[in-house]
NUMAR-491250 format. One line per 5 residues: number of its first residue (from 1); their letters; for each residue x, y, z of C-alpha. Coordinates in steps of 0.05 Angstrom, whole numbers, plus 5000, padded with zeros to 4 digits. Layout:
NUMAR-491250
NUM = a = X:Y:Z  ...
This chain:
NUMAR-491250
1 = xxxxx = 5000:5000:5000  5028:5067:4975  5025:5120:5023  4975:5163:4989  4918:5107:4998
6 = xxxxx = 4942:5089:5065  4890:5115:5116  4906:5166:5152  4866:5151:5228  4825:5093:5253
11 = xxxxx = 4778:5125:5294  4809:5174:5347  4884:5136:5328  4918:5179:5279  4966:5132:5243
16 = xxxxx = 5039:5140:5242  5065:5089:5199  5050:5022:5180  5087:4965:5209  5078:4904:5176
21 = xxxxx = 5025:4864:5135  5004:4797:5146  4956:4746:5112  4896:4772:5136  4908:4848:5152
26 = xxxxx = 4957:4908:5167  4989:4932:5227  4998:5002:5240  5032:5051:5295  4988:5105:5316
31 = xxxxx = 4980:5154:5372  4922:5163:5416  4915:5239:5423  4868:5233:5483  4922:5194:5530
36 = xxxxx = 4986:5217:5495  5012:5135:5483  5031:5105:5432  4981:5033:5402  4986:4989:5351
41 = xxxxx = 4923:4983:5298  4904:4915:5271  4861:4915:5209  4826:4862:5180  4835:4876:5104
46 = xxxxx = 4817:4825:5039  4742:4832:5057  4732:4852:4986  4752:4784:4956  4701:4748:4994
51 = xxxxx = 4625:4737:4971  4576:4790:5012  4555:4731:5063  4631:4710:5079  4648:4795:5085
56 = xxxxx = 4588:4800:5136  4608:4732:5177  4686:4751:5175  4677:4817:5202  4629:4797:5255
61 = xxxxx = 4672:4737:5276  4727:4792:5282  4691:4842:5316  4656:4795:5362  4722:4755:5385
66 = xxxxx = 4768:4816:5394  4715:4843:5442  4713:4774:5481  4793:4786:5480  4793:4851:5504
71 = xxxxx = 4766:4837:5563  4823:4801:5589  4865:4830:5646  4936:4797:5652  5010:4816:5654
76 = xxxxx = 5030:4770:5606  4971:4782:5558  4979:4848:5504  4923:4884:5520  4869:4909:5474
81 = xxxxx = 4842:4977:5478  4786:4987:5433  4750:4961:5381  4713:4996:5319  4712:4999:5246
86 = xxxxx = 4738:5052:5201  4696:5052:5134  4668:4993:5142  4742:4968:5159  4738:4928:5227
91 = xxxxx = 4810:4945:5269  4830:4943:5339  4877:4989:5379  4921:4944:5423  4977:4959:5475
96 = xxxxx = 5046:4973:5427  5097:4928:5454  5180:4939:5454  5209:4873:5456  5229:4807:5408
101 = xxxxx = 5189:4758:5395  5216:4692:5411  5224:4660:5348  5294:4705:5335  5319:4667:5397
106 = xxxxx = 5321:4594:5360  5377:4605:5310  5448:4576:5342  5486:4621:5380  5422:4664:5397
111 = xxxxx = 5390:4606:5434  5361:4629:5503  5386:4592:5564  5341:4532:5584  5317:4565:5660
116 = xxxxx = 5295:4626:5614  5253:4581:5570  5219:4547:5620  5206:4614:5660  5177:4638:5587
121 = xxxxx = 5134:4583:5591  5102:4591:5651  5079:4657:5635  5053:4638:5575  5016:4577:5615
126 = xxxxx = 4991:4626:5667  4970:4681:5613  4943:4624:5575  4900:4603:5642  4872:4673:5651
131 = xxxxx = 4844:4672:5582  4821:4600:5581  4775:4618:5644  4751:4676:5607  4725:4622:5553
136 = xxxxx = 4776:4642:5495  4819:4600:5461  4883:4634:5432  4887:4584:5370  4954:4612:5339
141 = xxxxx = 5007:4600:5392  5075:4591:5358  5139:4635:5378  5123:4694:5336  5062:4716:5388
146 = xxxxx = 5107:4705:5451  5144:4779:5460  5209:4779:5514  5202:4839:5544  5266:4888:5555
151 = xxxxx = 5257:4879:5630  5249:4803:5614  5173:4794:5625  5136:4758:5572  5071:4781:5526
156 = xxxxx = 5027:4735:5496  5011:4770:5430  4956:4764:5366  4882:4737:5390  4871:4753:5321
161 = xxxxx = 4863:4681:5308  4832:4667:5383  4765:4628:5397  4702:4658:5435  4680:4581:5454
166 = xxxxx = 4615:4621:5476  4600:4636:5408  4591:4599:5343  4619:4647:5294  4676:4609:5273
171 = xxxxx = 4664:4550:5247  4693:4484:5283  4725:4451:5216  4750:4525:5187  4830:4504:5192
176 = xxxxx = 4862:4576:5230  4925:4569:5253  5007:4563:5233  5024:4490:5205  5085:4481:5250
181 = xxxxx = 5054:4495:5324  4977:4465:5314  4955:4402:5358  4923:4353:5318  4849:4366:5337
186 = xxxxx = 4859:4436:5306  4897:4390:5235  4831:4350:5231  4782:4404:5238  4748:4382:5302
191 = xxxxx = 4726:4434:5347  4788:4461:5397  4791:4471:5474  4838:4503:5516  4876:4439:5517
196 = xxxxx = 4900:4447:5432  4933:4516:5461  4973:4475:5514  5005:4428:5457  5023:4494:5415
201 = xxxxx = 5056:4519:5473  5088:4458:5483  5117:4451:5403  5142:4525:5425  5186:4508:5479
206 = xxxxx = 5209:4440:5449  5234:4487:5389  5269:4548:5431  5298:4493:5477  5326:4452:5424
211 = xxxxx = 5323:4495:5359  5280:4434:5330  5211:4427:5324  5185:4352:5347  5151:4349:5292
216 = xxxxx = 5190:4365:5232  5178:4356:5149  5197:4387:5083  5124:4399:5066  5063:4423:5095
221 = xxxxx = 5028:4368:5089  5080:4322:5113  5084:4370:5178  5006:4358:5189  5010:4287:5171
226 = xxxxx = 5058:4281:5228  5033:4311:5276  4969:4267:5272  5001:4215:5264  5076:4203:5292
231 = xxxxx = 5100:4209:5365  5150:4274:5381  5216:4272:5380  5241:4249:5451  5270:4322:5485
236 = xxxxx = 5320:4283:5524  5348:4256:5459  5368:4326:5439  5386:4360:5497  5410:4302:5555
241 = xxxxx = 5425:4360:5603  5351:4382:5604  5308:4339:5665  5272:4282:5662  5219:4316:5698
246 = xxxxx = 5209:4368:5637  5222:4319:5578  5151:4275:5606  5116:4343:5624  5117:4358:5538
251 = xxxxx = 5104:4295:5530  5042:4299:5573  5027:4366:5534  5042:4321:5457  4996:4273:5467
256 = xxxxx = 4948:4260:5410  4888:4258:5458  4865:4322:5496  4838:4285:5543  4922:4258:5563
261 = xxxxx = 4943:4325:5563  4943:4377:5628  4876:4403:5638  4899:4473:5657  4951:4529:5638
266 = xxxxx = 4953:4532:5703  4971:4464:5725  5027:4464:5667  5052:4530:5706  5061:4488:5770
271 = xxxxx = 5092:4435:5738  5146:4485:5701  5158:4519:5771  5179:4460:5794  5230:4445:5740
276 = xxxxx = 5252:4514:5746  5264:4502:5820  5298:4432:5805  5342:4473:5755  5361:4517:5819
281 = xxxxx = 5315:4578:5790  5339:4646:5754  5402:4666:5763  5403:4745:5778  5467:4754:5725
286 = xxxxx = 5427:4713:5664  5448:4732:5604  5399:4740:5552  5438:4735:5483  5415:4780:5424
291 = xxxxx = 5357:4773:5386  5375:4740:5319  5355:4773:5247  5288:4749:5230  5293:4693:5166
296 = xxxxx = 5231:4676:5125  5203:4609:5149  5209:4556:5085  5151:4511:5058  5133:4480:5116
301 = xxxxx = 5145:4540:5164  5081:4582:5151  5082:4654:5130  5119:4711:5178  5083:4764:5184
306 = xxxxx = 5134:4823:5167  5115:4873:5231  5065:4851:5285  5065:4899:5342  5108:4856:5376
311 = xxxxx = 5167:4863:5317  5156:4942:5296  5205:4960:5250  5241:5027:5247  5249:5064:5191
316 = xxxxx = 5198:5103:5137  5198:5070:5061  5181:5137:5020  5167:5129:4940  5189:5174:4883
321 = xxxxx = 5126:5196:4872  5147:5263:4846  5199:5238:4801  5153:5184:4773  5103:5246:4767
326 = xxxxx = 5149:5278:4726  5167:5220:4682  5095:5209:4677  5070:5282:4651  5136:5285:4603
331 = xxxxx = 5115:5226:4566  5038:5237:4572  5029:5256:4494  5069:5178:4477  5029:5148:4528
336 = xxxxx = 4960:5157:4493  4987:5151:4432  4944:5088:4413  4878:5130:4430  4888:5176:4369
341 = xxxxx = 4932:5145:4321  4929:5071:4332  5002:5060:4335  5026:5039:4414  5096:5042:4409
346 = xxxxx = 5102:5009:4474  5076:4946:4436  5063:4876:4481  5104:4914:4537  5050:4962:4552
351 = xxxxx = 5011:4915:4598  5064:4894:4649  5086:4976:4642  5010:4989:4658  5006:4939:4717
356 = xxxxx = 5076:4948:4747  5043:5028:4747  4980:5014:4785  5013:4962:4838  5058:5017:4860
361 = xxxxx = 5007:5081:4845  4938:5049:4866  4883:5085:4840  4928:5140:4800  4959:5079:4765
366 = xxxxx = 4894:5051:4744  4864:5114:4710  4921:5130:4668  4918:5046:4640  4902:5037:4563
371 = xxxxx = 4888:4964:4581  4841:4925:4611  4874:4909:4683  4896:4837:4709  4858:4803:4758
376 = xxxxx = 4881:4773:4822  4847:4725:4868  4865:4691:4919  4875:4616:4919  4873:4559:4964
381 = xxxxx = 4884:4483:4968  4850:4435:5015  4882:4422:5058  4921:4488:5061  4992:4505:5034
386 = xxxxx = 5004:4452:4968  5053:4469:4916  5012:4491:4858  5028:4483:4777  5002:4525:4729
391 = xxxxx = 4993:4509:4657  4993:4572:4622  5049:4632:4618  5004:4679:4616  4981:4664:4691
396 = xxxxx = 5018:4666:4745  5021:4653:4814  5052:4702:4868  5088:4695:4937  5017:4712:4976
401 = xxxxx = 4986:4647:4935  4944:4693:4901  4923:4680:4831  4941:4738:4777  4919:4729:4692
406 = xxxxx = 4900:4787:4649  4827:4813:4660  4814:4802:4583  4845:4731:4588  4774:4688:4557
411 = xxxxx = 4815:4618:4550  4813:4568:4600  4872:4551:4644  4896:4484:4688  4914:4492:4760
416 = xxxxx = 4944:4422:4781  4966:4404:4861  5036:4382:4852  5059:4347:4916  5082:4281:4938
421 = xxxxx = 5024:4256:4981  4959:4293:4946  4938:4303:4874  4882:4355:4855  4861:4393:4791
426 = xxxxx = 4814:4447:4769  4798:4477:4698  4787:4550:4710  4748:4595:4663  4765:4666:4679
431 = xxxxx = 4705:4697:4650  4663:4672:4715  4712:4648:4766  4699:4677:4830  4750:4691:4892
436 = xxxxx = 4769:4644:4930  4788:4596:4884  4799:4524:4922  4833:4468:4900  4806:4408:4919
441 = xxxxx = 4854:4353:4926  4856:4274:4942  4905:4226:4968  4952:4206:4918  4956:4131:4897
446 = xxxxx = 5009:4090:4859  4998:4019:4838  5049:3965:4861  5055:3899:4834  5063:3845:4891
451 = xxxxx = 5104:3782:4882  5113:3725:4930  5153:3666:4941  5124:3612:4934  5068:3651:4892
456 = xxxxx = 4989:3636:4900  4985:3673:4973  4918:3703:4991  4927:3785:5011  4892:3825:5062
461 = xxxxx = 4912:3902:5064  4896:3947:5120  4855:3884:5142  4817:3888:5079  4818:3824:5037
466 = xxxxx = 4848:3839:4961  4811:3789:4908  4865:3746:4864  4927:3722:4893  5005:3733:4878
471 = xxxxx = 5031:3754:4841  4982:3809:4828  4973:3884:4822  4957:3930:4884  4943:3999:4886
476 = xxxxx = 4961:4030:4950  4950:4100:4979  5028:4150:4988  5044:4179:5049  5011:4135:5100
481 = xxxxx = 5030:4076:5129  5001:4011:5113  4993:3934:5130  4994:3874:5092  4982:3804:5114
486 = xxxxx = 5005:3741:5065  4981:3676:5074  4992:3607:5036  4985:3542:5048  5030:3504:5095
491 = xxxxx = 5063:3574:5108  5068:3613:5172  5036:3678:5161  5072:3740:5129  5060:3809:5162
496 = xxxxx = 5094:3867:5122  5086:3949:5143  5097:4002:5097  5123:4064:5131  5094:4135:5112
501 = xxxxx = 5153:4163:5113  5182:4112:5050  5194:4137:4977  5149:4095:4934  5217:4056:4908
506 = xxxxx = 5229:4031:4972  5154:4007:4970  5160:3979:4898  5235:3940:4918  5197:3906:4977
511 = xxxxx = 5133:3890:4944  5168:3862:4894  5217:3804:4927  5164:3778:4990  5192:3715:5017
516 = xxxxx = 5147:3676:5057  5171:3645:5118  5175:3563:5127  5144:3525:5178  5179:3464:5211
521 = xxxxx = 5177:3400:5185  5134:3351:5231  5150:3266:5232  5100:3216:5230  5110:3151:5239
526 = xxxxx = 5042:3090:5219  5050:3024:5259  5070:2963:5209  5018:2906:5204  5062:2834:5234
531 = xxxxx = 5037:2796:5175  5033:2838:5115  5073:2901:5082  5026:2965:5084  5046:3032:5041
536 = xxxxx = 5028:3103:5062  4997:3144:5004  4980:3208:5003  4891:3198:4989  4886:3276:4954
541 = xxxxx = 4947:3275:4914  4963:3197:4900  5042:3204:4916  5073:3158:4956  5098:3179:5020
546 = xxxxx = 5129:3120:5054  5119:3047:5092  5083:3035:5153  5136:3024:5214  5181:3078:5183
551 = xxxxx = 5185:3152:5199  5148:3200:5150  5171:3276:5143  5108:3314:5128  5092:3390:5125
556 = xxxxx = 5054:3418:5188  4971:3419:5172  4916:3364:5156  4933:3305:5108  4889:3250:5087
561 = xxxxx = 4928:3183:5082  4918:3120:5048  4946:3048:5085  4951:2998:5023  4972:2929:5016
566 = xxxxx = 4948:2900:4955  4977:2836:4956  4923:2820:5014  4872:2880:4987  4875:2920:5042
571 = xxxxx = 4864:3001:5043  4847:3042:5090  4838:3120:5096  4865:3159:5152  4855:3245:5174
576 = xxxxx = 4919:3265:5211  4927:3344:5241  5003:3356:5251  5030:3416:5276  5101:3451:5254
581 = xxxxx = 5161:3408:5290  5116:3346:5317  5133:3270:5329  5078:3219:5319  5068:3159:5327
586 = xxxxx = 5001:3127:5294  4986:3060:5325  4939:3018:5280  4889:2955:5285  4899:2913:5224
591 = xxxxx = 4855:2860:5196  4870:2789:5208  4893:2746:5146  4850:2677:5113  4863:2635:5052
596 = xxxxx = 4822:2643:4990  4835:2594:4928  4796:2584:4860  4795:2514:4824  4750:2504:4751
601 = xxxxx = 4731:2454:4698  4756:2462:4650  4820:2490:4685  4872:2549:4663  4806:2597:4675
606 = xxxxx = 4822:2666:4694  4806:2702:4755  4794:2775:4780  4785:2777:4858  4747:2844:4873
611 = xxxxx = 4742:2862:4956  4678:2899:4970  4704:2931:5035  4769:2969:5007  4747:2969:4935
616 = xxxxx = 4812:2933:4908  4818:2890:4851  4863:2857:4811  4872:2794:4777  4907:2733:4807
621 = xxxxx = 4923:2683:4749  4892:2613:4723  4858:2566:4761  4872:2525:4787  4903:2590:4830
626 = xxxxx = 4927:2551:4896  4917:2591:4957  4921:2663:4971  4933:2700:5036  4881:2751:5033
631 = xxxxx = 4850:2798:5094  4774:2781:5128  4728:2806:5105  4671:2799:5032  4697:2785:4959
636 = xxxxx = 4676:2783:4892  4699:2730:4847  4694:2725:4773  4718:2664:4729  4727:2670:4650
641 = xxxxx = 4712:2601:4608  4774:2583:4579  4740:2565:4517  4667:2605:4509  4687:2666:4549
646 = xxxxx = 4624:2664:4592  4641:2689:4667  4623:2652:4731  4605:2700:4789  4604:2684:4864
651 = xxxxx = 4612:2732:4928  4644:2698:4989  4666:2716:5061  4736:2705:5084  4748:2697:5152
656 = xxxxx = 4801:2691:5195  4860:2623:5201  4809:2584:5149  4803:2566:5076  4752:2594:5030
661 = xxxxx = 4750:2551:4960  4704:2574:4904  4690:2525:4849  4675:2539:4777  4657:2472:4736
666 = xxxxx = 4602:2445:4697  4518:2458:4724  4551:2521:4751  4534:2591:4736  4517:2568:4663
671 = x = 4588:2532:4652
């Protein structure tokens, strides 16, 4: 803002200069004529990019919660003066601090001594009491709104952001806040108590104690992603000369469930008091190092607002308006040169001449423009702060994430979410695209092909059971972690966990190459028959596996075996259920043995023997066939005619130590 359009009072404040300018407003220095002090002025500016409803609902929230703010009474809380608007501009006139704000005090070398952190933080616990009792949540605490005093005392700065939980003006799922220093409750959209402040504070004192945050990340949404998700960084493993005592107190103040965390600022004050007294309190000759130069946070560090009362900057920025002036009416006749001739001799230059004019002249800029003006809107991605592509050179995208294209611009443009973890897209037509534009954006998801050895196992991911077996293709959702279970037959089951903190390679490499784990081998071992050799089959796949009386090495799980001895047609089906590494030992009841023999007329007959309790049979030569040791139990006989072919059929009973003789001859069976 040039300082022709900057106003010149808010109400009875007559500005002096402005301070800074944040996302959301200005900040000015004024004087108050009727106490002779000096006040900062907080405006709530942008109102104009909003639709009517969103103007009304933002300046009421603003209005309504710095009045609920003001009422607090605390010597660690910035007070507020007064609150008004200024042509229809809501501001509020708040005590104008001399101090640093903490945040210059994390950079090496500048790094406050531990007892002075702690001593920070329990004024900020015991400010952030007072104003929890009051019923207002603060909702932005992060180092940048904590201002050390020059005689040491501590100011807890900006309710701009802060929470009448009386009202319902804000909305509970409207994400406020900086990325770095919110509790997960306030990630997720779910409504905030005075306990999400406590676990800002917390992130705070973790960071100026150890210049780290506990949660860190490259990316915003990796920061957010982490702190719903991950634990914090141990303190102790940091800084081992820090107590115990402290180190569980942030943890307690961490915890991903209010409901774990201190109830009270106040009962986190306590607590710090005593560490502070384990510490053996504030030395009297502390040295407080100097303040470092303020850096601009990167991706994942939010934006710094450039001049909150707390970080006034000196100094007055005037521009050359007179010279420009001059330069300006010299060249007046060149300028409209296209409106009477039709020649521009400023050619495809003249826009960004024209717009370079009226971002640095404001309104005197935009009367003197030939062309039709660019316009800006802001623009946002949900969730808040992903990289953003655009398509089309003659749009572009500005540090503030707002929008900027010519105003005559009538071709459609892409906006595309470029980030690791989320993927998101939106055509925009700039003849009816209104402010704010939003990105909507979904997990991204990769497919992975899944191979296992041996092959054919059955897949459950995230407990969810995947159709088809391996090897086969899976696609998986980036950036969170994820569980798969393997399982195959006669193998132990495979449990594999994909971190959300792996590069998809490392999640393609392992995917790739599963080995499934063995079971033990168990031993089984049949009882042998005295009188006859028996042979262990396996009944479902027909192998043979071994003789009766020997020790059998079989996998661990069910098998169905067959006991055969054919010579005496004897089979017999067994279920066994071994499990991995055991020693069995079957014992069996075999059938006794009789005699069976066959005798014709004519002789050199043939004969099939078929047993109708194991279903053997097999042929056992020419009568006459002599005697046969054969196991109790019902036969079929059959006995071919030598000479016409016609059979003789006879069913019999062996039993036990006797003879059985069947005779074939003449008057028998048609023979």
């Amino acid at each position: 803002m040039n300082s022709s359009s900057r106003p010149r009072t808010f109400g009875r404040y007559r500005v002096v200069r402005l301070l800074g300018r944040g996302a959301v407003g200005e900040v000015y220095l004024a004087e108050d004529p009727a106490l002779s002090r000096r006040v900062a002025v907080k405006t709530l500016s942008g109102l104009d990019a909003l639709p009517p409803a969103e103007q009304e609902e933002a300046r009421a929230r603003f209005l309504r919660e710095a009045r609920a703010a003001a009422a607090l009474s605390h010597p660690n809380i910035v007070t507020i003066f007064d609150v008004g608007e200024q042509d229809g501009q809501p501001y509020m006139a708040m005590e104008y601090l001399e101090g640093a704000s903490v945040d210059r005090y994390v950079a090496e070398g500048h790094r406050l001594p531990a007892v002075k952190v702690v001593e920070i933080g329990m004024q900020a616990a015991l400010a952030l009491d007072e104003a929890h009792r009051a019923g207002i949540v603060h909702r932005d605490i992060k180092p940048a709104n904590l201002v050390l005093m020059q005689d040491g005392s501590l100011k807890v700065a900006d309710f701009g952001l802060a929470k009448d939980l009386r009202t319902s003006l804000t909305s509970a799922q409207t994400l406020l806040g900086t990325p770095n220093y919110m509790s997960p409750e306030q990630v997720a959209g779910a409504p905030l108590d005075t306990r999400s402040d406590l676990f800002s504070l917390a992130v705070c004192l973790f960071e100026l104690l150890t210049g780290r945050r506990p949660f860190g990340g490259d990316t915003v949404s990796t920061v957010l992603y982490r702190i719903v998700n991950d634990p914090p960084t141990p303190l102790r493993e940091l800084r081992e000369d820090l107590p115990e005592r402290l180190e569980a107190l942030l943890a307690r103040c961490l915890e991903k469930d209010p409901a774990r965390r201190p109830a009270t600022g106040n009962e986190v004050a306590h607590e710090l008091r005593e560490v502070l007294t384990e510490m053996g309190g504030l030395p009297a000759s502390l040295s407080i190092p100097a303040p470092a130069r303020v850096v601009p946070a990167g991706p994942a560090g939010g934006s710094e607002q450039k001049g909150s009362p707390t970080t006034a900057r000196r100094g007055r920025r005037w521009r050359p308006l007179v010279g420009l002036g001059l330069l300006l009416a010299t060249v007046a006749a060149a300028w409209t040169l296209p409106l009477w001739s039709g020649v521009d001799p400023l050619g495809q230059r003249r826009r960004p001449v024209e717009d370079w004019l009226s971002a640095r002249l404001g309104v005197v800029g935009d009367a003197v423009r030939l062309t039709i003006p660019e316009k800006v809107l802001p623009l946002l991605t949900q969730p808040r702060g992903l990289a953003v592509v655009v398509d089309d050179p003659r749009v572009r995208l500005d540090a503030d994430r707002r929008l900027h294209f010519p105003g005559d611009l009538e071709d459609s443009f892409t906006l595309r979410v470029d980030d690791a973890c989320r993927t998101g897209r939106v055509e925009v037509d700039p003849r009816t695209v209104a402010a704010p534009l939003v990105i909507e954006t979904e997990p991204r998801r990769q497919t992975f092909e899944v191979v296992s050895s041996p092959p054919r196992a059955r897949v459950k991911l995230d407990g969810r059971q995947i159709e088809g077996r391996t090897p086969l293709e899976l696609e998986i959702e980036l950036c969170r972690e994820h569980s798969l279970s393997l399982r195959v037959s006669g193998r132990p089951e495979l449990e594999v966990t994909l971190a959300a903190d792996q590069a998809p390679e490392v999640w393609s490499t392992r995917l790739a190459a599963l080995k499934m784990p063995r079971l033990e081998d168990a031993f089984l071992e049949v009882a042998a028959s005295p009188h006859y050799k028996v042979m262990v089959l396996d009944a479902r796949r027909g192998g043979r596996l071994g003789s009766a009386g020997k020790r059998l090495r079989l996998r661990p799980g069910r098998h169905r075996l067959a006991l055969v001895a054919e010579k005496v047609f004897y089979r017999r089906e067994i279920d066994v259920a071994l499990e991995p590494g055991q020693r069995m030992t079957l014992p069996m009841a075999y059938p006794a043995l009789g005699r069976l023999s066959v005798i014709s007329v004519p002789p050199e007959a043939e004969v099939t023997v078929s047993s109708l309790d194991s279903g053997l049979e097999r042929k056992i030569g020419r009568t006459p066939t002599g005697e046969r040791k054969v196991v109790v139990g019902e036969y079929a006989v059959e006995v071919i005619h030598p000479v016409s072919g016609k059979p003789f059929r006879e069913k019999i009973r062996v039993r036990a130590g006797t003879a059985t003789v069947v005779r074939a001859g003449k008057g028998r069976g048609g023979w």
